[in-house]
C-alpha positions as CSV (number, residue, x, y, z in Angstrom):
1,X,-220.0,26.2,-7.1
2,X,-218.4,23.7,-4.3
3,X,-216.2,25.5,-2.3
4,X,-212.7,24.1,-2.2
5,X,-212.2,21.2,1.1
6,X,-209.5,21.7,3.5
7,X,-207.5,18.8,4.5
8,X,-208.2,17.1,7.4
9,X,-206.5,18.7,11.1
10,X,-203.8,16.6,12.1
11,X,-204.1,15.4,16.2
12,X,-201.8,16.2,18.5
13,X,-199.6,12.9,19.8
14,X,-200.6,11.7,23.5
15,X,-197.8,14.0,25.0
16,X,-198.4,17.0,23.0
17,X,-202.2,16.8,23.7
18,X,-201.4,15.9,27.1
19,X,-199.2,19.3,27.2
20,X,-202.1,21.0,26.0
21,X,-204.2,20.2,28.4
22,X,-202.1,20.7,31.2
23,X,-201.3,24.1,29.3
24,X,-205.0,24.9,29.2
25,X,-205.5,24.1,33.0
26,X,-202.9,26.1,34.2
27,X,-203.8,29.1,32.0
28,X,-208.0,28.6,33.4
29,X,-206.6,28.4,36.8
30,X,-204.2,31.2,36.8
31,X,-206.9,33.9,35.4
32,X,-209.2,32.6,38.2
33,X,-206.7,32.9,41.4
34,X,-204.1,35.0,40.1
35,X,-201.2,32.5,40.1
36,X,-198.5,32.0,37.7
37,X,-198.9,30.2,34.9
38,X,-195.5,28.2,35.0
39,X,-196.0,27.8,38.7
40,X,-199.0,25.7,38.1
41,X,-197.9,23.9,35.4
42,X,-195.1,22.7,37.3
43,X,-197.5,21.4,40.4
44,X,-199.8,19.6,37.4
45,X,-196.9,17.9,35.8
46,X,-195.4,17.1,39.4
47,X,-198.5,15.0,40.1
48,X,-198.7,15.6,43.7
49,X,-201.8,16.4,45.1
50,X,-202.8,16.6,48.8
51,X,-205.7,14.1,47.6
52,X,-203.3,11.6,46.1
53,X,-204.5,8.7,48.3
54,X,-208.2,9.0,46.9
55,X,-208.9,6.6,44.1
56,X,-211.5,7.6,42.0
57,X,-214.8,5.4,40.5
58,X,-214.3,3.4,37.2
């Protein structure tokens, strides 16, 4: 006997996902140094970063 299909998962829009990520990232990083979660979630989302001026390879 087949067993019944689910329906396909939805995926999240480019802002949720990109929420999620950030959400994910913060979380990672706040078990490993013992930050706050919401503190780091506000410096990802602020965009700032001390190597801002770097420009990565394509």
């Amino acid at each position: 006997m087949k067993a019944p299909s689910r329906p396909a998962a939805k995926r999240p829009s480019g802002q949720r996902l990109k929420a999620a990520i950030v959400r994910s990232v913060a979380s990672s990083t706040a078990i490993e140094t013992g930050q706050r979660i919401d503190t780091l979630e506000r410096t990802l989302r602020a965009g700032s970063s001390k190597y801002s001026r770097l420009k990565l390879a394509r």
